[in-house]
KOLVEXDO-912950 format. One line per field, with one value per residue (C-alpha): residue number from 1; residue in one letter; y negated, x, z negated. Coordinates in steps of 0.02 Angstrom, whole numbers, plus 32768, in hexadecimal, padded with zeros to 4 digits. Layout:
<sites>
nr	(NUM/...)
rest	(a/...)
Y	(Y/...)
X	(X/...)
Z	(Z/...)
</sites>
This chain:
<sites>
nr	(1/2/3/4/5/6/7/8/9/10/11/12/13/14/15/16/17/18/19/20/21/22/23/24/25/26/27/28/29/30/31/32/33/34/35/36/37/38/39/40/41/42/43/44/45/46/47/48/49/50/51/52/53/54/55/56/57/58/59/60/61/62/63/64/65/66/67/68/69/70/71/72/73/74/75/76/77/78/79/80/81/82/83/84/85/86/87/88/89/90/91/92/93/94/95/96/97/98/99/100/101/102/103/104/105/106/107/108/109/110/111/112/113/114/115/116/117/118/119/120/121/122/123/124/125/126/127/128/129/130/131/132/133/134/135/136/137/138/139/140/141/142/143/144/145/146/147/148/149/150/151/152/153/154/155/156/157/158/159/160/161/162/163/164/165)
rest	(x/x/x/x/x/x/x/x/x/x/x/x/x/x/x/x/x/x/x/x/x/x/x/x/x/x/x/x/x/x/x/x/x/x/x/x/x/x/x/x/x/x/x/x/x/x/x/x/x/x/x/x/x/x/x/x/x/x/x/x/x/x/x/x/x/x/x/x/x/x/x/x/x/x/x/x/x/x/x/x/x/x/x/x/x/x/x/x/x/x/x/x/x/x/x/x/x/x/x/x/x/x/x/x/x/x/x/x/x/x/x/x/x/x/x/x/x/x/x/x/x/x/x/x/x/x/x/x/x/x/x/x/x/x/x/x/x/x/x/x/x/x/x/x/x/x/x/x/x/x/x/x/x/x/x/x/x/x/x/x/x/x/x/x/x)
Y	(6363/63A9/63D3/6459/644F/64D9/64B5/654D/6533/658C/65FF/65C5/6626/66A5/6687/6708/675C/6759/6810/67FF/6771/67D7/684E/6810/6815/68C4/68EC/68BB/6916/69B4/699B/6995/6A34/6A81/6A72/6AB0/6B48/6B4F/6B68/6BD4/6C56/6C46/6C71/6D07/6D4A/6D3F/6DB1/6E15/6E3C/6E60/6ECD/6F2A/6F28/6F6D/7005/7033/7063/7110/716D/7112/7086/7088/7086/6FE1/6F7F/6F8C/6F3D/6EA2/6E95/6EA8/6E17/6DB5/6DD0/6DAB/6D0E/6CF2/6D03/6C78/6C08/6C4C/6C1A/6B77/6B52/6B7F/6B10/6A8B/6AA0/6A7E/69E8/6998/6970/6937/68B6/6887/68A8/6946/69BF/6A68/6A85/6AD7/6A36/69C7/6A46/6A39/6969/698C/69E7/6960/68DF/694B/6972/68AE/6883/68ED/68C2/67FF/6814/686E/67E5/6754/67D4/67CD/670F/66FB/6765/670A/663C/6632/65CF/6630/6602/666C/66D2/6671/66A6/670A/66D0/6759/6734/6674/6697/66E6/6662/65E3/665D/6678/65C0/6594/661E/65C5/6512/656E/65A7/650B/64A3/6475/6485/6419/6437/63B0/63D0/63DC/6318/62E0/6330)
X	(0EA9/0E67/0EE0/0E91/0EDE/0EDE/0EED/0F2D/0EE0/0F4E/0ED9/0F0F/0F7D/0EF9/0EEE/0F16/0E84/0E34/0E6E/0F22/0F31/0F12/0F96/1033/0FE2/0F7E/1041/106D/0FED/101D/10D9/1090/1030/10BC/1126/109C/1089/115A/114B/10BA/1113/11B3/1148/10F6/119D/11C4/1126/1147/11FE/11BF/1143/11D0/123A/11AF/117C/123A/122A/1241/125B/125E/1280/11C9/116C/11F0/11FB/113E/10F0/1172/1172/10AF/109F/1119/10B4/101E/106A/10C4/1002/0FC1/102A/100D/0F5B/0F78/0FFC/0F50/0EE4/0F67/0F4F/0E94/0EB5/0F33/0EC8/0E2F/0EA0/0EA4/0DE6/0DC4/0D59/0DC6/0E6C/0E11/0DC2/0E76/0EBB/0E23/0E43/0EFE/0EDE/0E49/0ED8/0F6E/0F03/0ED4/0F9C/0FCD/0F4D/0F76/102A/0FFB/0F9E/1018/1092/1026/100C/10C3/10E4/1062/1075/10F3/118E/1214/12A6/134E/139A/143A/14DE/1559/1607/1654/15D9/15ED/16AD/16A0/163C/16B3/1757/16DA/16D3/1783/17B6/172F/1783/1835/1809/17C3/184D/18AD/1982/19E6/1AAA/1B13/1B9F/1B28/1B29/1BEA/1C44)
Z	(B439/B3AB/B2FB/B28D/B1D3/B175/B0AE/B050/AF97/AF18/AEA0/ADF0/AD97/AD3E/AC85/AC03/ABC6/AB03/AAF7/AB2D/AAC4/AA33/AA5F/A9FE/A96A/A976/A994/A8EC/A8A5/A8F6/A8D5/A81D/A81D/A880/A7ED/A76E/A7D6/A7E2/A728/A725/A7A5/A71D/A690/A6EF/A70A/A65C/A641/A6C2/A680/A5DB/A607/A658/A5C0/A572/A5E3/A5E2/A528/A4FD/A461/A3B2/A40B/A44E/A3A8/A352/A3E7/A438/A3D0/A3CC/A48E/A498/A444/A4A5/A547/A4EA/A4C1/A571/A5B2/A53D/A58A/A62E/A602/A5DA/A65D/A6F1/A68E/A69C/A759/A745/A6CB/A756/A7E3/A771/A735/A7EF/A7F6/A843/A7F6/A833/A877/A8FA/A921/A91A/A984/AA28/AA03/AA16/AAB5/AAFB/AAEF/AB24/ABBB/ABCC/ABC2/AC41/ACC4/AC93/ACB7/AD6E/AD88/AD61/ADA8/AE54/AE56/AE22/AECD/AF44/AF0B/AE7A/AE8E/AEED/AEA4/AEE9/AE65/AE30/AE80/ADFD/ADEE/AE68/AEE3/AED7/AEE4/AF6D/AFCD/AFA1/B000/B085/B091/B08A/B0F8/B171/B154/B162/B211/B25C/B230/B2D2/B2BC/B308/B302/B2D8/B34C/B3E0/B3F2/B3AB/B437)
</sites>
């Protein structure tokens, strides 16, 4: 008689790549020029309110007042200015040379992540540990009545006046 053995050889657990690794802190980044361009879209409302103000004018009104709110957009656009270049100056501190460039790197490693976690996700599913979700507190009540009820029923009565007469 013959015995074939089989041996089942777990793959490893596959390794997170350079990419995904790089994630967490691309996601700073992004939650920082996220913010920056928060403020920019405040400061273009601004604008665009005043320019409303402005084209509302009518009358006397028009001539005293143009001039005063044409220089507060000017001024609102300066900043506006300065607030995009801020975007630019962000990820070169992080050493990228555009935010066009930061933003494909973001996507490589986003990309990376979420295959990685398929694939841990995967070999979680086919050999990771198995471990039974723990009972909640009704449920484990409830085994423990089932239980009693069970140890209730099997118990064998005997009356005590069956044998004294």
């Amino acid at each position: 008689m013959h015995y074939v053995i089989l041996l089942y050889i777990i793959p490893p657990k596959p390794a997170m790549p350079p990419d995904a690794a790089v994630y967490p802190k691309l996601q700073r980044i992004k939650n920082e020029l996220d913010k920056q361009n928060e403020i920019i879209f405040k400061a273009e409302h601004e604008r665009n309110l005043l320019e409303i103000k402005r084209d509302d004018l009518h009358g006397i009104s028009r001539l005293t007042k143009k001039r005063e709110l044409d220089s507060k957009i000017e001024r609102k656009n300066e900043e506006i200015d300065i607030l995009k270049s801020g975007l630019s100056g962000i990820v070169k501190r992080y050493g990228f040379d555009t935010v066009q460039q930061f933003y494909n790197a973001i996507k490589i490693a986003q990309d990376a992540t979420y295959k990685y976690q398929m694939d841990v996700a995967t070999w979680e599913e086919n050999y990771g540990e198995k471990t039974p979700p723990k009972a909640t507190f009704e449920e484990r009540l409830r085994i423990y009545q089932r239980e009693a009820d069970q140890q209730h029923t099997q118990r064998n009565y005997h009356s005590r006046d069956k044998g004294a007469r």
